[in-house]
KOLDRENRO-95020 format. One record per residue (C-alpha): z, y, x; residue in one letter; residue number from 1. Coordinates in steps of 0.5 Angstrom, whole numbers. Each point is the difference from the previous one (the first is absolute). Layout:
[[Z, Y, X], 'A', NUM];
...
END
This chain:
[[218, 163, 504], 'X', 1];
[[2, 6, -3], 'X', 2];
[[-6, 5, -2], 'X', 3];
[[-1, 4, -7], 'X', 4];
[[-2, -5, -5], 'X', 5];
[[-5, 0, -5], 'X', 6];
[[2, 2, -7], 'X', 7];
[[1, -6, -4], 'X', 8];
[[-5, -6, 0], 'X', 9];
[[-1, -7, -4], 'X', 10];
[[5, -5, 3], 'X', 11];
[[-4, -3, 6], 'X', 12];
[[-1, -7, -1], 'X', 13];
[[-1, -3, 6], 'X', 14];
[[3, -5, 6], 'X', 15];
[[5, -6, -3], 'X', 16];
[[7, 1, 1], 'X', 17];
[[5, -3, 4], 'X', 18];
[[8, 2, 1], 'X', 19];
[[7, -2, 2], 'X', 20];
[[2, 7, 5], 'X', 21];
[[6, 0, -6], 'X', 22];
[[7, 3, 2], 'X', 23];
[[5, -1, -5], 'X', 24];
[[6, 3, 0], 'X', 25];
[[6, -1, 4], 'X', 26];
[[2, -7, -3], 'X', 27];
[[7, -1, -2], 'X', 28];
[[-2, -8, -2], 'X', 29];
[[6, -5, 2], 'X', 30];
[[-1, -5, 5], 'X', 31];
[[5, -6, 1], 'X', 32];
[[7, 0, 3], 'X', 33];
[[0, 4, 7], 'X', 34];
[[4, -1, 6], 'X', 35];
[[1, 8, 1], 'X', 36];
[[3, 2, -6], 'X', 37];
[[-4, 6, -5], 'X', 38];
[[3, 5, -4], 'X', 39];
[[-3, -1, -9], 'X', 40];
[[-6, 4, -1], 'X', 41];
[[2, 3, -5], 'X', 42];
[[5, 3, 4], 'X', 43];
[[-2, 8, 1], 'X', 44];
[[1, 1, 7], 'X', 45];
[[-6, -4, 2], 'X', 46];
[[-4, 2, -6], 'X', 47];
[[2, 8, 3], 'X', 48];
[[-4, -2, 6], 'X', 49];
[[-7, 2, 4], 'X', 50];
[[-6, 0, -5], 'X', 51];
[[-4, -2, 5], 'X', 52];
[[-4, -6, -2], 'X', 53];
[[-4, -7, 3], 'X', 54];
[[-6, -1, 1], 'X', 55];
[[-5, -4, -3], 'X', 56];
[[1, -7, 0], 'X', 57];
[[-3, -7, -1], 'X', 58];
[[7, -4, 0], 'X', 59];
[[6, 0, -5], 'X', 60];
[[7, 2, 2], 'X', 61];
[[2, -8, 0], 'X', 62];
[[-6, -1, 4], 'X', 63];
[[2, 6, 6], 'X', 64];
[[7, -5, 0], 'X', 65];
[[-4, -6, 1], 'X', 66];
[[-3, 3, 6], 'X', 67];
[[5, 3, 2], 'X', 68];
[[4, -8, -1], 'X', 69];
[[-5, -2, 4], 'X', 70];
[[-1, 4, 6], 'X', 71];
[[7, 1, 1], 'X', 72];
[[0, -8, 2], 'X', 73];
[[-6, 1, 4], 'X', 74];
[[2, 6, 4], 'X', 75];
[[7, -4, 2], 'X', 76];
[[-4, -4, 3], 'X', 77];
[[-4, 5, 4], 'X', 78];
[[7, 4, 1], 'X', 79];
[[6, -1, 5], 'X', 80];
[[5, 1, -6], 'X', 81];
[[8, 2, 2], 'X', 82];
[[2, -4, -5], 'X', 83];
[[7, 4, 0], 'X', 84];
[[3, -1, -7], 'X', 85];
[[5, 6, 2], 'X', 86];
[[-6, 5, 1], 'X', 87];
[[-4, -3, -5], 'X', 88];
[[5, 1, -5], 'X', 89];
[[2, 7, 2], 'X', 90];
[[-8, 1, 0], 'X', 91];
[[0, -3, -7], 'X', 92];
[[6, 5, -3], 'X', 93];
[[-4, 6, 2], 'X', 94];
[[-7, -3, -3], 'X', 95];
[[5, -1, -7], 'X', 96];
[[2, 7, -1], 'X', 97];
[[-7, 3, 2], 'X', 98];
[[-4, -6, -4], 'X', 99];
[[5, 2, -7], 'X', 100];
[[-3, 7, 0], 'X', 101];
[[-7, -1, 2], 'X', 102];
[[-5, 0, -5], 'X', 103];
[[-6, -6, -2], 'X', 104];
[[2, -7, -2], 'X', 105];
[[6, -3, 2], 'X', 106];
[[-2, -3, 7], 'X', 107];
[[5, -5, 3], 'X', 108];
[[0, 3, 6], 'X', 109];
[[3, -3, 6], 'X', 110];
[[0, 2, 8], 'X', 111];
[[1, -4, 6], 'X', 112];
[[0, 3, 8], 'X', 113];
[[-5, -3, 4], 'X', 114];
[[3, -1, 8], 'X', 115];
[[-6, 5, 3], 'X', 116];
[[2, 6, 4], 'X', 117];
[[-6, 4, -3], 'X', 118];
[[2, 5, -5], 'X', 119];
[[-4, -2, -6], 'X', 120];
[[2, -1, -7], 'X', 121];
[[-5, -2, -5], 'X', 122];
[[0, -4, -8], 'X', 123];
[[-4, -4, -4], 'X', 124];
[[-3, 0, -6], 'X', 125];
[[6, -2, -6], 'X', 126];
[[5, 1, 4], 'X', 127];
[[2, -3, 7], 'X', 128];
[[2, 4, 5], 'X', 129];
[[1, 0, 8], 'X', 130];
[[2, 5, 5], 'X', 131];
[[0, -1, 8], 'X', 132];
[[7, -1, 4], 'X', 133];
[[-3, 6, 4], 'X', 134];
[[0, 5, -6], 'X', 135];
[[6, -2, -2], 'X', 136];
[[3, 2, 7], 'X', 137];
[[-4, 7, 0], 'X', 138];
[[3, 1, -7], 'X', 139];
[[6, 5, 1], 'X', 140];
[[3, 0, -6], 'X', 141];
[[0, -4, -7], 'X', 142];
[[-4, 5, -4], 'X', 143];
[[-6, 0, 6], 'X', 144];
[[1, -6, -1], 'X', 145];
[[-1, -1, -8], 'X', 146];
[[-6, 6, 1], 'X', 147];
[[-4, -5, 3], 'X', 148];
[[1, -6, -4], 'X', 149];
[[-1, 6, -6], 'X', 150];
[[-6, 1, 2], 'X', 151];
[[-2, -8, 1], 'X', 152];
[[3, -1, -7], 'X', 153];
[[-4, 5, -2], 'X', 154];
[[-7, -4, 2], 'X', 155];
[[2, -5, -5], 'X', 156];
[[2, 4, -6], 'X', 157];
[[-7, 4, 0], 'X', 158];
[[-3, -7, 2], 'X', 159];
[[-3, 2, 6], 'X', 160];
[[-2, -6, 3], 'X', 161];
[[-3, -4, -6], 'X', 162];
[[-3, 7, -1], 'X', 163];
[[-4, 1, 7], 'X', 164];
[[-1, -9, -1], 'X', 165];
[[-4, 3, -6], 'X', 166];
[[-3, 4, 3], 'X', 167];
[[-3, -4, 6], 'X', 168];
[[-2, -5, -5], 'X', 169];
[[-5, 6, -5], 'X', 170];
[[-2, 1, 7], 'X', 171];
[[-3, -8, 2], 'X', 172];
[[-1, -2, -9], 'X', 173];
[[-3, 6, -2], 'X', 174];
[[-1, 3, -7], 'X', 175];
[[0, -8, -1], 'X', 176];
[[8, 0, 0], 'X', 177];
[[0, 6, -5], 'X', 178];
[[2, 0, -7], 'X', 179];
[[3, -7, -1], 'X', 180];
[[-5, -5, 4], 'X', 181];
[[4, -2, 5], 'X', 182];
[[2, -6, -4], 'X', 183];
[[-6, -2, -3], 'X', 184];
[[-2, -5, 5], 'X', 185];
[[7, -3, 1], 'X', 186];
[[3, 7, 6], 'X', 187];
[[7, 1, 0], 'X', 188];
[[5, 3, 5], 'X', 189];
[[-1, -5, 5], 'X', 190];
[[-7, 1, 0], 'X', 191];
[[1, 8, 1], 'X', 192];
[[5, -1, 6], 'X', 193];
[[-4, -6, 3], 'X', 194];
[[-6, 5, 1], 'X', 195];
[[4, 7, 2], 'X', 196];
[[3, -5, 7], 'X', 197];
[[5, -4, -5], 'X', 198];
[[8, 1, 0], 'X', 199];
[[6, 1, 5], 'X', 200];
[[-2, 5, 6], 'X', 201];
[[-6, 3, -4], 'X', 202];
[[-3, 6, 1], 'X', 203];
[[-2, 3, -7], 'X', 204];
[[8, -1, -3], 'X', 205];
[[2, 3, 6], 'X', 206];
[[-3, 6, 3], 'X', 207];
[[-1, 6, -4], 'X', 208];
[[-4, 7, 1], 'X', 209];
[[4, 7, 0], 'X', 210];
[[0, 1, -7], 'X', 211];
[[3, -7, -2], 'X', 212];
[[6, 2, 5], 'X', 213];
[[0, 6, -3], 'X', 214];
[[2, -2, -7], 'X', 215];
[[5, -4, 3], 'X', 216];
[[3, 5, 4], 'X', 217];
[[0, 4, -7], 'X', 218];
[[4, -5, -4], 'X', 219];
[[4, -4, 5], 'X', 220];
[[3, 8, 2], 'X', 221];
[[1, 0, -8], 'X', 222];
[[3, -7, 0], 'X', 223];
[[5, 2, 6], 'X', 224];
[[3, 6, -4], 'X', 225];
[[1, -5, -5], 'X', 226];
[[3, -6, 3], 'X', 227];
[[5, 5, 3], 'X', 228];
[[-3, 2, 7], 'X', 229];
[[-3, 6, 3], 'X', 230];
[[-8, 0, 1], 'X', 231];
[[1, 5, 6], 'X', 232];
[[1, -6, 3], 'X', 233];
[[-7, -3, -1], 'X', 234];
[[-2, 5, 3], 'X', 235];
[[5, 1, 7], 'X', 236];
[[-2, -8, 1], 'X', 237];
[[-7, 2, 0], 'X', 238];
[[1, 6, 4], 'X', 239];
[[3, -5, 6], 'X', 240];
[[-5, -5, -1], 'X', 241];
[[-5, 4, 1], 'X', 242];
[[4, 3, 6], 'X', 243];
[[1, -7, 4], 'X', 244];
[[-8, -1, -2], 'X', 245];
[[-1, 3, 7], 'X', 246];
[[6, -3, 4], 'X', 247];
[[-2, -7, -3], 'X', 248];
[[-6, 0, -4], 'X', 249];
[[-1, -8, 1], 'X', 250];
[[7, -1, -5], 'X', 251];
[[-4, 5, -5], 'X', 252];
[[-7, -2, 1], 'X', 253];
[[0, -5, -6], 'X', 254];
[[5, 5, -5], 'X', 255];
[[-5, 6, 1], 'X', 256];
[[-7, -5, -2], 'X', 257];
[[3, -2, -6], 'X', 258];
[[3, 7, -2], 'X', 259];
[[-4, 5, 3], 'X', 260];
[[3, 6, 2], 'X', 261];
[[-1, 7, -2], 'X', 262];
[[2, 8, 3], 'X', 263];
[[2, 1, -7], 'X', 264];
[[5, -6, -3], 'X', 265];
[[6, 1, 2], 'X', 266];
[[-1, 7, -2], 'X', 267];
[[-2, -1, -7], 'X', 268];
[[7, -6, 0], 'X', 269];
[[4, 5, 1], 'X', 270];
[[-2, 5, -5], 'X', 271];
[[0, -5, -5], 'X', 272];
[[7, 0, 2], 'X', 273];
[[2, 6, -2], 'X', 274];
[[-4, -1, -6], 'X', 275];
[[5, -5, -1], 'X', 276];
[[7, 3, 0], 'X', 277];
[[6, -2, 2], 'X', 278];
[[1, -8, 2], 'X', 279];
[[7, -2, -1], 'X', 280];
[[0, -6, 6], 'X', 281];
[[1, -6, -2], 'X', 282];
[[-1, -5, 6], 'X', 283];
[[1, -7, -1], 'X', 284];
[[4, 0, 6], 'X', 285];
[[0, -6, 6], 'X', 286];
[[-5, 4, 5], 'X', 287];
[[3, 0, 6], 'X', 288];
[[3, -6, 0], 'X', 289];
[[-7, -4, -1], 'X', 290];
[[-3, 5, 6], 'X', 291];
[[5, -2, 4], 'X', 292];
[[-1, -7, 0], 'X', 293];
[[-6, 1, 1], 'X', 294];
[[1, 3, 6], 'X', 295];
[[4, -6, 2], 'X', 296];
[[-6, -4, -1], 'X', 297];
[[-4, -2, 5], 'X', 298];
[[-7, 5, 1], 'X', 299];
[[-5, -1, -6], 'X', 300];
[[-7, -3, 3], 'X', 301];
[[-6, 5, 1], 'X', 302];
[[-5, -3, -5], 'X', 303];
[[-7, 2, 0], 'X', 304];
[[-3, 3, -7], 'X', 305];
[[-3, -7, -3], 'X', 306];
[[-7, 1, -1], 'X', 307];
[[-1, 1, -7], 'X', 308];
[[-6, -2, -4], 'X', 309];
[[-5, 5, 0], 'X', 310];
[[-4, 1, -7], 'X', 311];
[[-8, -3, 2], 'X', 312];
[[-4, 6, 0], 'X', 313];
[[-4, -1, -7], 'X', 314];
[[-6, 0, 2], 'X', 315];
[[3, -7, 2], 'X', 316];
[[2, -1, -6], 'X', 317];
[[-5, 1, -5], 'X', 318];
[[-5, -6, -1], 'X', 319];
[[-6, 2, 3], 'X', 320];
[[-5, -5, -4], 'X', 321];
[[-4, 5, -5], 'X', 322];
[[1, -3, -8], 'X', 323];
[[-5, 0, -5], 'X', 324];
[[3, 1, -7], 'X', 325];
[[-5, 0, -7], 'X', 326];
[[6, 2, -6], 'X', 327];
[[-3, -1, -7], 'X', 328];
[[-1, 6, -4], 'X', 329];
[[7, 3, -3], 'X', 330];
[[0, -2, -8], 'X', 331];
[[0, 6, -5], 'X', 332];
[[5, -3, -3], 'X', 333];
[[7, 3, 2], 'X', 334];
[[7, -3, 0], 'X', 335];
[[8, 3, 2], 'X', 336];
[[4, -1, 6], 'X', 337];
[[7, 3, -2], 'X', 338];
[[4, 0, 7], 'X', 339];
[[7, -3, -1], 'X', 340];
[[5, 6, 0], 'X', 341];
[[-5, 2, -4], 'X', 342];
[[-2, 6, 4], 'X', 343];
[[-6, 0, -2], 'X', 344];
[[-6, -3, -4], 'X', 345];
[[-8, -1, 3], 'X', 346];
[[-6, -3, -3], 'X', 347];
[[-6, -4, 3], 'X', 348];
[[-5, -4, -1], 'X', 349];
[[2, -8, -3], 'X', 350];
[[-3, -3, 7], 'X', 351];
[[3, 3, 4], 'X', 352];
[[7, -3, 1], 'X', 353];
[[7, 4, 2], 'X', 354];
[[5, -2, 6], 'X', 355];
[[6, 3, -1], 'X', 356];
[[5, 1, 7], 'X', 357];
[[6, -4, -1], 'X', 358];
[[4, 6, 2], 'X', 359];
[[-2, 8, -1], 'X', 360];
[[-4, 3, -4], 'X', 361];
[[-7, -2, 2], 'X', 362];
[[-6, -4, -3], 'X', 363];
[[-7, -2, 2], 'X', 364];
[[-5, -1, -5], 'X', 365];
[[-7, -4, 3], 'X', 366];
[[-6, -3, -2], 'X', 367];
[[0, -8, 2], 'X', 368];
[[-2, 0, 7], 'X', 369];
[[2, 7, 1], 'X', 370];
[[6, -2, 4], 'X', 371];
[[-2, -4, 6], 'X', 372];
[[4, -5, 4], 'X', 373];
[[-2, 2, 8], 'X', 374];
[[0, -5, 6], 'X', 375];
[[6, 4, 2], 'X', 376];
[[4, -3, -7], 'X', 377];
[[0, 8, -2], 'X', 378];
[[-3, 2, -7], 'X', 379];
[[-3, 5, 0], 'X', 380];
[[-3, 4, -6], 'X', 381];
[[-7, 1, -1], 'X', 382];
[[-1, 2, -7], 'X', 383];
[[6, 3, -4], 'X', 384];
[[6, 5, -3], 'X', 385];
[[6, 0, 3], 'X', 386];
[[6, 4, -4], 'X', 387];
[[6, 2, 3], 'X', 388];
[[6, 5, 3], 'X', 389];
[[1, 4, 6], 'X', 390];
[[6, 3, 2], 'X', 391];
[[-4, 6, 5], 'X', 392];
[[1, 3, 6], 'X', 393];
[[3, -5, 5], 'X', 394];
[[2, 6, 5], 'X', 395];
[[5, 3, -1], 'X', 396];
[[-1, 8, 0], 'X', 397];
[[-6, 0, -4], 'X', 398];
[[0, 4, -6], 'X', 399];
[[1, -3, -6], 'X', 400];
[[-4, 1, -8], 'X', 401];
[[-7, 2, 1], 'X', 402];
[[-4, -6, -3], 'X', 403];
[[-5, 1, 6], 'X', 404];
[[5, -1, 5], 'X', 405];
[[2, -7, -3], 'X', 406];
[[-7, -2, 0], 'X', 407];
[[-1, 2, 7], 'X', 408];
[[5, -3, 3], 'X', 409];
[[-2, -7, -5], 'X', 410];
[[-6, 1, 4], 'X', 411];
[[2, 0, 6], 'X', 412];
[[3, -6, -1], 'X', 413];
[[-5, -4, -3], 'X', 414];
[[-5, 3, 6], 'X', 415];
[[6, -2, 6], 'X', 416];
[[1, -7, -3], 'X', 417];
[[-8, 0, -2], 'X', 418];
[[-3, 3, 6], 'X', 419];
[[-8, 0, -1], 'X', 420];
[[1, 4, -6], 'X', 421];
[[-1, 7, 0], 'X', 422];
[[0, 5, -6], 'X', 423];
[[-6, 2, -2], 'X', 424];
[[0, 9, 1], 'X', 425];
[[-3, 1, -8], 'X', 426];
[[5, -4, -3], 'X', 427];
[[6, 3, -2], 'X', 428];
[[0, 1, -7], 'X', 429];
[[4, 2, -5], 'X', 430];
[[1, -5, -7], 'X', 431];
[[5, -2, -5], 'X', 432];
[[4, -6, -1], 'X', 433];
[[3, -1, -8], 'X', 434];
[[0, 8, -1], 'X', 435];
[[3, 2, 8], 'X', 436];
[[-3, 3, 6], 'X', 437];
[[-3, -5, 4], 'X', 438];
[[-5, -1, 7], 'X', 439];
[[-4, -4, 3], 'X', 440];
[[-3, -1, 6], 'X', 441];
[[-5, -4, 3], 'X', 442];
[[1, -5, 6], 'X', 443];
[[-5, -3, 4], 'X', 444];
[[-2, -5, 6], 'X', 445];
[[-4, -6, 2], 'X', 446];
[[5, -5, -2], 'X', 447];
[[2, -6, 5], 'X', 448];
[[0, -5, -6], 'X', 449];
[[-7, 1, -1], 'X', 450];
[[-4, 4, 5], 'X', 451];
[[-2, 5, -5], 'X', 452];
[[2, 7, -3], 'X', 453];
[[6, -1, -4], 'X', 454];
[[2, 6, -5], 'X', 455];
[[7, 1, -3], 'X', 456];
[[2, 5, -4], 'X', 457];
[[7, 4, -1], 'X', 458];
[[4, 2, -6], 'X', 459];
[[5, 3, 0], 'X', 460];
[[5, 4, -6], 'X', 461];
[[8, 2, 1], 'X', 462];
[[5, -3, -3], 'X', 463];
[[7, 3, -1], 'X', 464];
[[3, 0, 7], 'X', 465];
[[-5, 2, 3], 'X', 466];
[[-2, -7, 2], 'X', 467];
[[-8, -2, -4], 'X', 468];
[[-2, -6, -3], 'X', 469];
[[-8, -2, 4], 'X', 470];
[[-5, -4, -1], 'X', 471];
[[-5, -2, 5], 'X', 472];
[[-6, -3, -2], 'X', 473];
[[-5, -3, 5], 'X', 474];
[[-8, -2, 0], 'X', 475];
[[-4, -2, 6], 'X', 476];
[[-5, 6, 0], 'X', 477];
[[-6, -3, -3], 'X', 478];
[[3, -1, -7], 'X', 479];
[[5, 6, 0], 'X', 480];
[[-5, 4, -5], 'X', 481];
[[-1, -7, -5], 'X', 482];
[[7, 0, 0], 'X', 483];
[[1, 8, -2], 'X', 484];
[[0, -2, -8], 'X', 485];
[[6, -5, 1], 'X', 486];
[[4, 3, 4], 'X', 487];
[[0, 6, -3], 'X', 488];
[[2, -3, -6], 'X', 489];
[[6, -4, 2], 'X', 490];
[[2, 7, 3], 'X', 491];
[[0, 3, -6], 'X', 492];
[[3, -5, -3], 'X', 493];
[[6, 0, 5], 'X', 494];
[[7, 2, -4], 'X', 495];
[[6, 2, 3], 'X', 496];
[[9, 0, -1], 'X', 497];
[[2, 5, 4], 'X', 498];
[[7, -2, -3], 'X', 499];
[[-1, -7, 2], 'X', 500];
[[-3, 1, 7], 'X', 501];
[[6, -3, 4], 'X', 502];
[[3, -4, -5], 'X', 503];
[[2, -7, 0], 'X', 504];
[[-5, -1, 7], 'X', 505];
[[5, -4, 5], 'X', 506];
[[1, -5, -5], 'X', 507];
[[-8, -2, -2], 'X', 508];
[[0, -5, -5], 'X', 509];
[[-8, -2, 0], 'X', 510];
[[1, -4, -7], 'X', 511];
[[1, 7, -3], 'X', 512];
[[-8, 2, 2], 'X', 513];
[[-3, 1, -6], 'X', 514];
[[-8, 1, -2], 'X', 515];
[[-4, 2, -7], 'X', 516];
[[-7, 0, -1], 'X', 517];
[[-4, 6, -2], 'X', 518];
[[-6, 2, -2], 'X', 519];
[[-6, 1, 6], 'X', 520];
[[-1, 6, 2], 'X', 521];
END
């Protein structure tokens, strides 16, 4: 997408809107009273920890901890557990130190051992984790152990699992998801998980690309040093792993598809460790004696990695059928939306009504009859302007702060999610949105709802924090020129609290969503 852009122009009013690519911070939201015990979160230690940030994300905290409830039942059904309180309560001790320096909401985290020879450990999302008795007999020490179950924690402290659901969603709902739509016609979170592959033993929670590993290396080496352990031993356990992949690759086969491997990971843990300083070791204790008896154990069974539930491809997902859709013209008559932590104000047209996202940041404004329920059940938007936040840049080395950056990689979400969309070469242009320097650029495809040109125009402007606030608004083609005035209108009318951008967002109060009339336009 980068080129020179075009000295400043009228703000493009084009294709209607739809977004819910949110971010929010780190949250701190307090969940009900936890097996595994947590540190305040006021304490300073674990605000002190990594910045890194979740992704965009359709569910609230309470929702991953409902997920993460409901897998854990049915993954213990599908796994042979250990069901040894001695070695579960020992995992559970470790788990307790590191979960009370580590950020983001107070999980409850438990862990439980599964009675498998593999060496695998993974987490749900919420909080359940699981290792396999083949990684705690790898293990050589307490602190290889606990960088491993650092490392896991990490995945649901950044909120992966629900993070990579979200994402597999975007892809098979499409921009209809986006900008608070999902409830619109009765969606909720067992809609979502039913249709990524369901709970338990789910691929979207459990599998994550090199760049997610790498976050969790990053604070579950910062949560290590914390909690009173040396993160070099992340690194020496990953180092063997990678040793006896050769020897025995079958017990590492399932380890190395959920946590892909790279030449560079242990040597960026253990310069992150230098980093850290001097670690006073403060080991639980207990070790050796839960090895030994697991040694007098009779041998863990070999389990062959379960199939997991693969994404459906989304030309599968996509209702095929075309949709006809006529709107009514747009009212010259505006009213105000106000977003509920008053981040900021909006008008548009009287008939056109707003649907606020039940969390976040996001609203989708459309006609009547801009929003289509497809044969699938999904919805999607034809007509109509979505506002929203964005927490860019969801790999890890990218640079930071230049606002055409954050609207690349905002892009290339939308396009990878929305693959018949392709930007169009002329549109980057350069706007502005309530007195700051914004950009829009223009997407384009033959949409999969109705079979025609679908336009979607992107605005993007900065925020403080280098995250921005965007709107995006979509059109079928034919209409993208009678719309221009409209559009043009509720981007000028668009205003913005820098102040207020990340206030009050993970307790959302629907009822505090005002509107105002205005004159038209």
């Amino acid at each position: 997408m980068k080129k020179a852009l075009p000295a400043q122009s009228v703000l493009l009013a084009s294709a209607l809107v739809l977004g819910l690519l949110s971010a929010p911070l780190v949250s701190r939201a307090s969940a009900a009273a936890a097996p595994v015990a947590h540190g305040a979160a006021s304490d300073p230690k674990r605000a002190e920890v990594s910045r890194a940030q979740p992704g965009f994300n359709f569910f609230s905290v309470e929702q991953d901890i409902e997920i993460g409830r409901q897998s854990a039942a049915e993954v213990q059904r599908q796994l042979p557990m250990l069901n040894d309180r001695s070695v579960d309560r020992y995992l559970g001790r470790i788990v307790e130190k590191l979960a009370a320096v580590a950020p983001g909401a107070r999980y409850p985290y438990q862990i439980k051992a599964v009675n498998a020879s593999e060496i695998n450990a993974f987490a749900l999302p919420g909080g359940p984790m699981y290792v396999n008795r083949g990684l705690l007999e790898a293990a050589r020490s307490e602190a290889e152990l606990a960088g491993v179950l650092a490392h896991e924690l990490s995945h649901v402290a950044l909120r992966h699992g629900t993070h990579q659901a979200s994402k597999a969603y975007l892809g098979q709902a499409g921009l209809g998801i986006l900008g608070g739509l999902l409830g619109k016609n009765g969606g909720n979170t067992a809609q979502i998980v039913n249709a990524i592959g369901g709970l338990g033993l789910n691929a979207a929670f459990l599998k994550f690309g090199r760049d997610a590993e790498y976050q969790a290396d990053q604070l579950g080496a910062e949560i290590m040093a914390r909690a009173g352990y040396n993160p070099t031993a992340m690194a020496d356990f990953f180092q063997l792993l990678r040793g006896q992949q050769g020897r025995d690759p079958g017990k590492l086969e399932q380890f190395f598809s959920d946590h892909p491997p790279s030449a560079d990971r242990e040597a960026r843990i253990r310069q992150q460790a230098r980093t850290l300083g001097p670690i006073r070791s403060r080991e639980v204790g207990g070790f050796k004696q839960v090895a030994a008896g697991l040694r007098r154990l009779p041998a863990a069974p070999s389990r062959q990695a379960q199939r997991r539930p693969e994404n459906p491809r989304e030309e599968d997902r996509r209702d095929t059928r075309p949709v006809e859709v006529r709107v009514e013209r747009p009212s010259s008559h505006f009213e105000r939306f106000e977003q509920r932590n008053g981040f900021f104000t909006i008008e548009h047209p009287d008939n056109w009504r707003a649907y606020a996202s039940d969390s976040g940041y996001a609203v989708s404004i459309a006609p009547e009859g801009g929003v289509v329920e497809t044969a699938n059940g999904q919805q999607a938007m034809l007509y109509g302007v979505i506002v929203n936040h964005y927490a860019p840049f969801d790999e890890t080395d990218r640079r930071r702060g230049s606002l055409e950056d954050a609207t690349d990689d905002l892009v290339r979400q939308i396009t990878r999610s929305n693959s018949y969309l392709r930007t169009q070469d002329d549109s980057p242009r350069r706007e502005q949105i309530d007195g700051a320097s914004a950009l829009s650029v223009v997407l384009s495809g033959r949409s999969p709802v109705t079979g025609e040109e679908e336009r979607v125009t992107v605005f993007t402007r900065s925020l403080p924090d280098d995250h921005v606030i965007y709107a995006l608004c979509i059109v079928p083609g034919r209409d993208y020129d009678s719309l221009a005035r409209t559009f043009s209108q509720m981007m000028r009318t668009l205003r913005i609290n820098d102040e207020a951008a990340h206030r009050g967002a993970r307790t959302p109060d629907l009822s505090a969503v005002r509107r105002g009339r205005t004159g038209g336009s």
